[in-house]
C-alpha positions in Angstrom: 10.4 -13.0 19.9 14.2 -12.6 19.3 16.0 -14.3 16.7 12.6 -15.0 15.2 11.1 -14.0 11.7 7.9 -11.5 12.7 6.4 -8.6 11.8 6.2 -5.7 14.1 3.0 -3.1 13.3 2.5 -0.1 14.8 -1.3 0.2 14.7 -3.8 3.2 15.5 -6.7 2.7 17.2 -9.8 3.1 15.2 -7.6 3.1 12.0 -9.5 0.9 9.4 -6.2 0.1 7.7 -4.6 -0.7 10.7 -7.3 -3.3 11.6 -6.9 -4.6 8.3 -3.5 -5.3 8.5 -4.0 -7.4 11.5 -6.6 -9.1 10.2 -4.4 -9.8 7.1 -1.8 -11.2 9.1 -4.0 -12.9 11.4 -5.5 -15.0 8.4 -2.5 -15.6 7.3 -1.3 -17.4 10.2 2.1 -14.5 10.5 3.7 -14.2 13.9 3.5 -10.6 15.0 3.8 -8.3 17.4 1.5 -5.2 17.7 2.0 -1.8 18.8 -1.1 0.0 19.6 -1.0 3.5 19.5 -3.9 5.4 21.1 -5.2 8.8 19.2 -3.2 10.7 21.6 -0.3 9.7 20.9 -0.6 9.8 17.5 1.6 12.5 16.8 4.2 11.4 18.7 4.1 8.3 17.2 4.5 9.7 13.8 7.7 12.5 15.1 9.5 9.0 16.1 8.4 7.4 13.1 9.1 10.0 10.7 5.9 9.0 8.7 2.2 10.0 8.9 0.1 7.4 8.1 -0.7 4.6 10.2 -0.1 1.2 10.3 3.4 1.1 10.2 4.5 -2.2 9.5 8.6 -3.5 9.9 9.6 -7.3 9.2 11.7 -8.6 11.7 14.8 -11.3 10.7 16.3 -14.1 12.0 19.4 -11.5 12.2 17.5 -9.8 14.4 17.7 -6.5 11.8 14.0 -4.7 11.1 13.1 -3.7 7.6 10.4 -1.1 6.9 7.6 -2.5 4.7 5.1 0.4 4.8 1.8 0.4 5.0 -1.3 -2.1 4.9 -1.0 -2.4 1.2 2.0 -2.8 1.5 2.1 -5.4 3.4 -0.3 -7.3 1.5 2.0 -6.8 -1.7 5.0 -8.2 0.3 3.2 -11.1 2.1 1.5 -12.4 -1.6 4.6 -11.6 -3.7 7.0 -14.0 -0.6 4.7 -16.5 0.6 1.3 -17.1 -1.0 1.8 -19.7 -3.9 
């Protein structure tokens, strides 16, 4: 997926919000790239993250550079502000 516009989540298993954010992205037709992270490695996850909630979404550029979104609402805020008319 290199050079390509995706979004990269981060998702816990068994994490409602993390489902949801799939599922948003799924119905949205969004090319992405998922990360699941099991419930024992959640605390890793979060060290290397440096956050403590989960999903933890990142857009993807063209310029190949990754920019943090945030969470599930977030990315429902960013998805419906950029691309739903």
């Amino acid at each position: 997926m290199n050079n390509q516009e995706y979004y990269l989540i981060y998702s816990l298993e068994g994490c409602y919000f993390s489902e949801k954010a799939e599922n948003f992205l799924n119905n949205y037709g969004m090319p992405h790239q998922l990360i699941k992270v099991k419930q024992s490695e959640k605390e890793e996850y979060k060290k290397m993250l440096q956050k403590q909630t989960f999903p933890q979404v990142y857009y993807h550029s063209k310029d190949n550079k990754y920019y943090e979104i945030g969470g599930c609402s977030d990315l429902e805020q960013f998805i419906i502000k950029n691309y739903v008319k």
